[in-house]
Structures are given as structure tokens and as C-alpha cells.
Biotite code that builds the C-alpha atoms (Angstrom):
import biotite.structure as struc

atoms = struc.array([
    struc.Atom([41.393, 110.910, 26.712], chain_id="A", res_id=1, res_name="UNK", atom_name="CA", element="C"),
    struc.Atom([43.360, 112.734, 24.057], chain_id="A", res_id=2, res_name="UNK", atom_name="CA", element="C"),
    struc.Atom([46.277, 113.284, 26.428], chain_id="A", res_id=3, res_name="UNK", atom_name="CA", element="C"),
    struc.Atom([46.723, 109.695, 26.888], chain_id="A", res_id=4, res_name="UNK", atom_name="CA", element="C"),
    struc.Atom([46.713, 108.893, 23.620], chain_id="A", res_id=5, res_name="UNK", atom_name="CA", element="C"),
    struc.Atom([49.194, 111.370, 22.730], chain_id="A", res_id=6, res_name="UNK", atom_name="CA", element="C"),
    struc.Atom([51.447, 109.473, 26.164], chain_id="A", res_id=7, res_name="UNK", atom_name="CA", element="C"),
    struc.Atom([50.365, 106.475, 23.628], chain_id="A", res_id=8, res_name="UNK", atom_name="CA", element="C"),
    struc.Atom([51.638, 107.963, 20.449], chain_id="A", res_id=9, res_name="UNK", atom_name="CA", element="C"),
    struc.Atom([54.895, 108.926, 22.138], chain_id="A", res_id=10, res_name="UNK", atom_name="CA", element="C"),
    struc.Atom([55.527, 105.164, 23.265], chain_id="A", res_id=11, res_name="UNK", atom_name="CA", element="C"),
    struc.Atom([54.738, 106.658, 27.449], chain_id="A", res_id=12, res_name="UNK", atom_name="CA", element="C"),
    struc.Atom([52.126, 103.350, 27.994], chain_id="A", res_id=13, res_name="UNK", atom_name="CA", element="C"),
    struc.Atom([52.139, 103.609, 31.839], chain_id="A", res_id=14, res_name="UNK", atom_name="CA", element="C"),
    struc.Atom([52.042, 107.212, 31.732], chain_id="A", res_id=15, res_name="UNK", atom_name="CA", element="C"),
    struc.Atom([48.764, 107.080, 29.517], chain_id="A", res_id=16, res_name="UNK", atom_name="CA", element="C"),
    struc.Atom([47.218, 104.707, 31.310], chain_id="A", res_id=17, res_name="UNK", atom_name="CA", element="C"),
    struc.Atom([47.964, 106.441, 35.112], chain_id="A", res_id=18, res_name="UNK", atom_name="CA", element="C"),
    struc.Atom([46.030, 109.100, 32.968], chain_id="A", res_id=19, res_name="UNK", atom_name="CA", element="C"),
    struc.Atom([42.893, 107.048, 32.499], chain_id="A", res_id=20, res_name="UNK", atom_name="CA", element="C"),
    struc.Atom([43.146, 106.136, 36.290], chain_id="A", res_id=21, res_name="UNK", atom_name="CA", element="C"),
    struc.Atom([43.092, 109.401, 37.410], chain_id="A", res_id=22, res_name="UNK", atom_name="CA", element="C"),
    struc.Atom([40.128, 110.560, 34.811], chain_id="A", res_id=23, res_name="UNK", atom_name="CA", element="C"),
    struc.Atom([38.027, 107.370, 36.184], chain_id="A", res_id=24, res_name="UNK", atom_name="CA", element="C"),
    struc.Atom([38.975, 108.036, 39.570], chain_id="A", res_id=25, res_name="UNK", atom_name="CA", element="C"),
    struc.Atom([37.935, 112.065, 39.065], chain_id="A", res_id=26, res_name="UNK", atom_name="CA", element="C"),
    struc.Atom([34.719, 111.137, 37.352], chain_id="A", res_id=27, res_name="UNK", atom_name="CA", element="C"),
    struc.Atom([34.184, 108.499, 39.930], chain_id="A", res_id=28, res_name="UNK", atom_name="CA", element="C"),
    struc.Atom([34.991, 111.219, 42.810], chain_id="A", res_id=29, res_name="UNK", atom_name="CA", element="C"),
    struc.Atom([32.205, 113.343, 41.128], chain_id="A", res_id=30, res_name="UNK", atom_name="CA", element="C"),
    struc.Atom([29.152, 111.499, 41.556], chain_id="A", res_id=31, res_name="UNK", atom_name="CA", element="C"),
    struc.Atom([29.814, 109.935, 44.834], chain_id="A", res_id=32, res_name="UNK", atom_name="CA", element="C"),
    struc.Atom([29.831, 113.619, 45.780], chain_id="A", res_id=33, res_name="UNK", atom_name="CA", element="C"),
    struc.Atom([26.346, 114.282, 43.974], chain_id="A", res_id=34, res_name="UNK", atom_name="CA", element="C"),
    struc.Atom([24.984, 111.264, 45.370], chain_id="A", res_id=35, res_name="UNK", atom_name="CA", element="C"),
    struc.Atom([26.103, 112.143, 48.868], chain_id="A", res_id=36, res_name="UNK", atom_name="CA", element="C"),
    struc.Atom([24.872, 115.975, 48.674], chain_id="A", res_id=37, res_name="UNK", atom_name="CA", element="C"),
    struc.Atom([21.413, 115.144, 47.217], chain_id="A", res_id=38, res_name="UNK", atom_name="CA", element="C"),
    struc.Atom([18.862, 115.187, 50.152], chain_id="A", res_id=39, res_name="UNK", atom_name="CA", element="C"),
    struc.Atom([16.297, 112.280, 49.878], chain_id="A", res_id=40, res_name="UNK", atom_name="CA", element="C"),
    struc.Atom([13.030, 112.942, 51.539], chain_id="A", res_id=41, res_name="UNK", atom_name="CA", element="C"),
    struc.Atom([11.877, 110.879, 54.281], chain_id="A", res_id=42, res_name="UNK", atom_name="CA", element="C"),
    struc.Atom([8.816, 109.433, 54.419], chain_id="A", res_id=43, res_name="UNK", atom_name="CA", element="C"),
    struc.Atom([6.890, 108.557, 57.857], chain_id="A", res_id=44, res_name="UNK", atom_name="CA", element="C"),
    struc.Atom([5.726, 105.197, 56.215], chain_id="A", res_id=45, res_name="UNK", atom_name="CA", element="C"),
    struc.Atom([10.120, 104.641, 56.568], chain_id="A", res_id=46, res_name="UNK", atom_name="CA", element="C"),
    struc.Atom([9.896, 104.807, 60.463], chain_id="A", res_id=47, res_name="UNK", atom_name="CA", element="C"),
    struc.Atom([7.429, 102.590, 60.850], chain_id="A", res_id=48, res_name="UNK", atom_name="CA", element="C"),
])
């Protein structure tokens, strides 16, 4: 976040806020990958 608001500060508005995408996007990226690597455990009471 500080690096966009220097792009901010030096008048760079798309620049800061491709930035913010790409943090989001990162973060985002992240924990879809935790979500998808944590193993639930399946119950028998699921199959039935």
C-alpha cells in the first residue's frame, strides 16, 4: 500500500491503482490456495 501511494504522490493514478489490483489479486491468489490444500475429513454420515 505504501508504493501506491507514493505512484499517488507522484501524480502515477493508474499506476497506483494497477498496484492495488495486483496486491488484491496476490492476497486473493493466497487463500484460494489454502483453502484448496486444506484436507477436510469425510464423514460416512456424507455418503449416505
Amino acid at each position: 500500500m505504501a508504493v501506491s501511494g507514493i505512484f499517488i504522490l507522484l501524480g502515477a493514478e493508474f499506476l497506483a491503482a494497477i498496484q492495488i489490483l495486483v496486491y488484491l489479486a496476490s492476497v486473493g491468489l493466497v487463500v484460494l490456495f489454502g483453502i484448496m490444500l486444506t484436507r477436510r475429513q469425510i464423514l460416512e454420515e456424507d455418503f449416505e
